[in-house]
N, C-alpha and C positions, 0 to 999 in steps of 0.2 A: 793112783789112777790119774791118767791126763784125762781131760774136757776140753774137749773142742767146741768151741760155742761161737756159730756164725748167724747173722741176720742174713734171709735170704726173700727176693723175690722175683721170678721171672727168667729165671737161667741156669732152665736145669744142664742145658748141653755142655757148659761151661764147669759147673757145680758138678756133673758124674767124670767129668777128667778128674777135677781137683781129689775126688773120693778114688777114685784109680790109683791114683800118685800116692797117697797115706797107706793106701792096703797093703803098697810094696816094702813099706814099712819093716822092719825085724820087732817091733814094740805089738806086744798082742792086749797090754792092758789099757785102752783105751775107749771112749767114746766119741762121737760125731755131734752133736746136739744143734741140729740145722730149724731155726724159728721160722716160719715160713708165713710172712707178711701178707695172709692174702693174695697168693700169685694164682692165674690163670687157670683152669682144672688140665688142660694139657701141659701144664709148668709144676703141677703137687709132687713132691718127692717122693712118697709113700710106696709108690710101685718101686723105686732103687732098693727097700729096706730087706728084699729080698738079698740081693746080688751082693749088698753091703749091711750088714747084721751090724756091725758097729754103730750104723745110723739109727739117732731118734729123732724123728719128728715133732716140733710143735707144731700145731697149724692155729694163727689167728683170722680170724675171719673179717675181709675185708668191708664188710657192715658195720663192724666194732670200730673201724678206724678215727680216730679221732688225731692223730700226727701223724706228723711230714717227715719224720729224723729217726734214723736206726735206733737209736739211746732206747727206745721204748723194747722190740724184738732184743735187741742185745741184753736186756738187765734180765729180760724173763726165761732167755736162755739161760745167762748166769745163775739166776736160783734155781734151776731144772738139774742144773751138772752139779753130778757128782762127784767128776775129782779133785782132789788137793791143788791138783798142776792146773792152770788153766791156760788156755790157746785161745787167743781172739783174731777170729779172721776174716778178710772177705770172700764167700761162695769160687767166686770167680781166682784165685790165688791158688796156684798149683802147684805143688811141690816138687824141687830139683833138691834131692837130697835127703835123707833120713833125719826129719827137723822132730819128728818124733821123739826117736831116740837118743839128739841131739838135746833135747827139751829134757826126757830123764834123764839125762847123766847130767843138767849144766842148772836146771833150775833149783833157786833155793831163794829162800828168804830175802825180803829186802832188795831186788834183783829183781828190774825189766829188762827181758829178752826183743829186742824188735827186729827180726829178721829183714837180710835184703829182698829189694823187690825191685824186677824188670818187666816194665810194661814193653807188650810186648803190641804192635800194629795190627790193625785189619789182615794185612797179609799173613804177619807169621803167624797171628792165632789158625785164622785159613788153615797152614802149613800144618796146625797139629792134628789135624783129620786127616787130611791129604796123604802127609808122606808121612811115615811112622819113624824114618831114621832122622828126621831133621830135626828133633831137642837134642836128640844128643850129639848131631855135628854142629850146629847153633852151640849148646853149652861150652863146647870147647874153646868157642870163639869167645865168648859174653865177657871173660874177668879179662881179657886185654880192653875192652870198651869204657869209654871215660864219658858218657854222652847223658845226660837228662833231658827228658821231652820238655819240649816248649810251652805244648799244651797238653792236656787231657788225650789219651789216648795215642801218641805217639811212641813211637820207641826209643827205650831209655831207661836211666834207673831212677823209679821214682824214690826208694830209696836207699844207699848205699854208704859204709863207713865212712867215705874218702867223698865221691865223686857227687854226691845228695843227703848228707847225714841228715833226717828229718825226723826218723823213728815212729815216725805212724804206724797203727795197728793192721795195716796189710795183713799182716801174722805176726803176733807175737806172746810174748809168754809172762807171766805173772800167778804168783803163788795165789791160791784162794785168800788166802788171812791178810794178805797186803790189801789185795781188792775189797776184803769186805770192812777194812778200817778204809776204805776211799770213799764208800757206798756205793759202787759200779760208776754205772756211764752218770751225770748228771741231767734228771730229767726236764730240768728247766730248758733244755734248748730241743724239747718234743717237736714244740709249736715252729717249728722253723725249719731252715736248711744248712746242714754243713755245720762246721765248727766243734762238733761233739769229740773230734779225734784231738782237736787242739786243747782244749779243755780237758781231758783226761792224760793227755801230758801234762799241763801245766803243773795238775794235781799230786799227779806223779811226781816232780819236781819238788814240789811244796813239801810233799813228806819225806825228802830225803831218800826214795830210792835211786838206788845205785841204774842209772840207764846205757845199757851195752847194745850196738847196732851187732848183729853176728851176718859178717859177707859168704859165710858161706856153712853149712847150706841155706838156700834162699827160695823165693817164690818170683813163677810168672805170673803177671797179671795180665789175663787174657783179655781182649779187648773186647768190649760189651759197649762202646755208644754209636749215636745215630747222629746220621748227617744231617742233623734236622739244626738251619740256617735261620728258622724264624726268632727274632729278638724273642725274650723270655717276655711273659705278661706281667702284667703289675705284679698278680700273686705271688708270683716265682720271684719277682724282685724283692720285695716287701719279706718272704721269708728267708733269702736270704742276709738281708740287710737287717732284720730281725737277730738272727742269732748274730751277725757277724757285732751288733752293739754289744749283742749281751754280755760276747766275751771280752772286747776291748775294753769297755767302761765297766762291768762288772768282776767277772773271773781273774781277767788278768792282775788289775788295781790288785787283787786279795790273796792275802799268805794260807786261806784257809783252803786243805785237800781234801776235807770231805763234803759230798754229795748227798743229798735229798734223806730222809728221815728211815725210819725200817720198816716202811711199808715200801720199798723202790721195789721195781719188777713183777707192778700188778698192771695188765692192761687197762684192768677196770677201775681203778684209780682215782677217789674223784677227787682228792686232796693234790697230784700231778694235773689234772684240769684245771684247777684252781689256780695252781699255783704257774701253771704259763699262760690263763686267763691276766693275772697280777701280772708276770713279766711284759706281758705287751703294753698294759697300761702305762705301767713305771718308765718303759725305753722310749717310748712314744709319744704319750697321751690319746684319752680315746678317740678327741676330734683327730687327733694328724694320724693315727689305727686306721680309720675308719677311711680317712681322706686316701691315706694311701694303698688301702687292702683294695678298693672298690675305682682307682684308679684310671683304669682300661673302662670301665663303665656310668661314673654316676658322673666324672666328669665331662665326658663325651655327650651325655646324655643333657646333661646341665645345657652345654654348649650349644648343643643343634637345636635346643629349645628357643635360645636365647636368639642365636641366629635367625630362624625362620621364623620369628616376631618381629625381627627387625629387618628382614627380606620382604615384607608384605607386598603386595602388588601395588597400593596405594601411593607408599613411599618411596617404591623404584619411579612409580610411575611420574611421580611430582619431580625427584631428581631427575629425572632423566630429560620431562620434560624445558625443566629449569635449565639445565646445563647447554639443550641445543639451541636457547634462546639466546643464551649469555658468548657462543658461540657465532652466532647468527650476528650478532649487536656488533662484534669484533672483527668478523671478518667485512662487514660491509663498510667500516672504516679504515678498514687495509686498504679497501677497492676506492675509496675514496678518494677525491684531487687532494686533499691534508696527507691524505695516505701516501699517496704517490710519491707529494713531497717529501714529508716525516718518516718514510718508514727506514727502520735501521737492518743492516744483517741482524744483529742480537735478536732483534724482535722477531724476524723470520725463523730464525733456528727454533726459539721457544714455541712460534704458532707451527714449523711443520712437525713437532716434536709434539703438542697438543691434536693435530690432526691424526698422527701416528698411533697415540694414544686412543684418540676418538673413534678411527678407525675399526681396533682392536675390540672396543668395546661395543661397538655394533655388532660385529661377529658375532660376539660370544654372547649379544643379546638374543640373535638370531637361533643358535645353537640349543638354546635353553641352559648354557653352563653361566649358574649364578654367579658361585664363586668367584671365577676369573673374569664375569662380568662386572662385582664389586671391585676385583683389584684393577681393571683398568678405567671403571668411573673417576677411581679416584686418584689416577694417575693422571687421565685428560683434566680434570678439576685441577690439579696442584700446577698441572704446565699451563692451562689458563691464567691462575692468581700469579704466578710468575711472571707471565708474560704483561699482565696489566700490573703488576709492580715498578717492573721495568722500564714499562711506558710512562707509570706516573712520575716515576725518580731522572728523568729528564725537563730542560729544560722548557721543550717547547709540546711536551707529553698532551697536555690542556687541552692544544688544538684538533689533535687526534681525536682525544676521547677527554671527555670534561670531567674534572676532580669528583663532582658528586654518582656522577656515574662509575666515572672507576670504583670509587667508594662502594659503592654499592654492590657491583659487580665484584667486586674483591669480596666481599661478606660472604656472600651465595655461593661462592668458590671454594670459601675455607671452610665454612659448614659443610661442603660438601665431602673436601678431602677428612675433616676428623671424622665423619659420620664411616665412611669407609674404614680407617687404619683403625674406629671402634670396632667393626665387623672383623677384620682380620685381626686383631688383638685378642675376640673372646674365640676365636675358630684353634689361632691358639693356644687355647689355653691351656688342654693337656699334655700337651709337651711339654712347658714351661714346669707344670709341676713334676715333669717325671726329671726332669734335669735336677731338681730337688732332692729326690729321694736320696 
């Protein structure tokens, strides 16, 4: 008997093509074993079980959830299925071709089958509702094609003998007795995103099976993502930055193929809890865990704390006042007969470059925008201390404005510029760490 055993959630439109495609099948001894992740009540597959009597249903309930990563639905399929043969697939992956009976005449021992796969576009998937002749004048075309998508969801072969050999489990085939000396999917990468397909290769490898890419017959992969443009959140970084250590610095480094102990492919699990509670700790540590799960949050929060302590109205209000004095002192020695004399272009460019500044920051005092209130305080502040630099590193500097007052006036200036670039240094500070992650 073959087992089909797929994780599924949220696509059943996509998921009753793929079970359309298997039925045309000539193989009648098989089963479906579709894990269903907790998807939407108008996304339960149970109403299909009519139309398609091959299908079993697990349904885990989205309350239970405690992981991010197929590995969890995938293993509990596995122990569910019954047959010898097993098919691991994705919902979404449609059959061109009798890969059925393809799988019993060619599976045996020792031997991963990993079918090809053509992702296919927003449009063409469209095209498989629309026009009912266009897979099969499309497939005619598809094995002249030599293209792999660039990214996610484009059209192309994600994987192909020649043109993308990769052998990810889109669909593919492996005897029961091989998978259960591997221990299934490895449950350590629950806690995270991605990498569980890389990791059951690798394993695959380790133990010496024999891995064959088969071009034909093959799967479409219908296209299932959203144009959703927003950067991912910490979270979403963090798990996948999570698993993508565990396998580089773990998995990979190791000759060992088997996975997780003989309790894998229980949801309830508390020794898998544990045991990717421990993985986080170990790839991370729990301060830099914690620093980077809460990311988007505790540090933003940190910040604006910090910030609006040091926005107080008291200390705008002293610098502010402070700065129009030290202003006021300079420009009446511009206007001055020494002025008249002494003054250089250099010194003009810096004071209308300081006005320019000062300008800007009146505005945006007016406006109520702090922010760019702080960055141009502290822009007029540093083209002031310039300007009275300037004047003092001349010869005849003195007569303009005298050493103890520049001195001094130089202080006031530079206190006031670090007190600024301190503001926009803790503003930001979550970016800086996310360029870390």
């Amino acid at each position: 008997m073959i087992s089909v055993v797929t994780a599924y959630y949220n696509r059943k439109e996509l998921f009753t093509r793929t079970l359309e495609t298997m039925a045309q099948s000539k193989v009648s001894n098989y089963e479906v074993v579709a894990v269903d992740d907790g998807s939407e009540d108008n996304q339960r597959l149970e109403p299909l079980q009519k139309e398609f009597p091959f299908l079993r249903v697990i349904r885990l309930e989205a309350t239970n959830k405690w992981y991010s990563n197929p590995c969890i639905p995938f293993n509990i399929g596995l122990r569910e299925a019954r047959g010898e043969v097993i098919i691991l697939q994705n919902p979404e992956c449609l059959h061109e071709g009798d890969i059925l009976n393809y799988v019993q005449e060619s599976a045996a021992r020792g031997v991963y089958l990993s079918f090809a796969c053509f992702s296919l576009n927003q449009e063409q998937t469209g095209e498989l509702t629309t026009n009912t002749k266009w897979k099969s004048e499309f497939t005619s075309k598809i094995q002249a094609l030599d293209t792999k998508p660039l990214r996610d969801g484009e059209s192309g072969w994600y994987n192909h003998s020649i043109y993308n050999p990769r052998a990810y489990h889109f669909c593919s085939t492996i005897m029961r007795e091989d998978l259960s000396l591997l221990g299934g999917f490895d449950e350590r990468y629950a806690g995270g995103t991605a990498f569980d397909d890389d990791d059951l290769l690798h394993r695959i490898r380790m133990a010496g099976l024999n891995i064959r890419i088969v071009d034909s017959p093959f799967v479409y992969h219908q296209h299932h993502y959203t144009s959703n443009s927003n950067a991912p959140s910490a979270e979403q970084t963090f798990r996948l930055e999570r698993n993508k250590k565990l396998f580089f610095h773990l998995t990979l480094p190791s000759t060992c193929f088997r996975a997780n102990g003989e309790d894998w492919g229980n949801q309830n699990e508390q020794n898998a809890r544990n045991l990717n509670h421990e993985i986080e700790s170990i790839l991370l540590g729990t301060a830099n865990y914690f620093e980077q799960l809460r990311l988007g949050e505790c540090w933003q929060a940190h910040s604006k704390m910090v910030t609006e302590t040091l926005l107080s109205n008291e200390m705008l209000t002293l610098i502010d006042s402070s700065l129009s004095v030290l202003g006021t002192i300079v420009e009446h020695r511009r206007g001055s007969l020494a002025g008249k004399l002494l003054w250089r272009s250099r010194f003009e460019r810096l004071w209308q470059e300081f006005l320019k500044s000062n300008h800007a920051r009146l505005n945006f005092e007016k406006s109520g925008d702090k922010v760019k209130f702080i960055k141009f305080l502290g822009k007029s502040a540093s083209s002031l201390n310039l300007l009275l630099s300037s004047i003092s590193s001349t010869k005849f500097g003195r007569f303009l404005i005298s050493d103890s007052m520049s001195s001094a006036i130089q202080k006031q200036t530079q206190t006031t510029a670090d007190w600024c670039h301190k503001i926009q240094t803790i503003k930001n500070t979550p970016t800086s760490l996310k360029n870390r992650i």
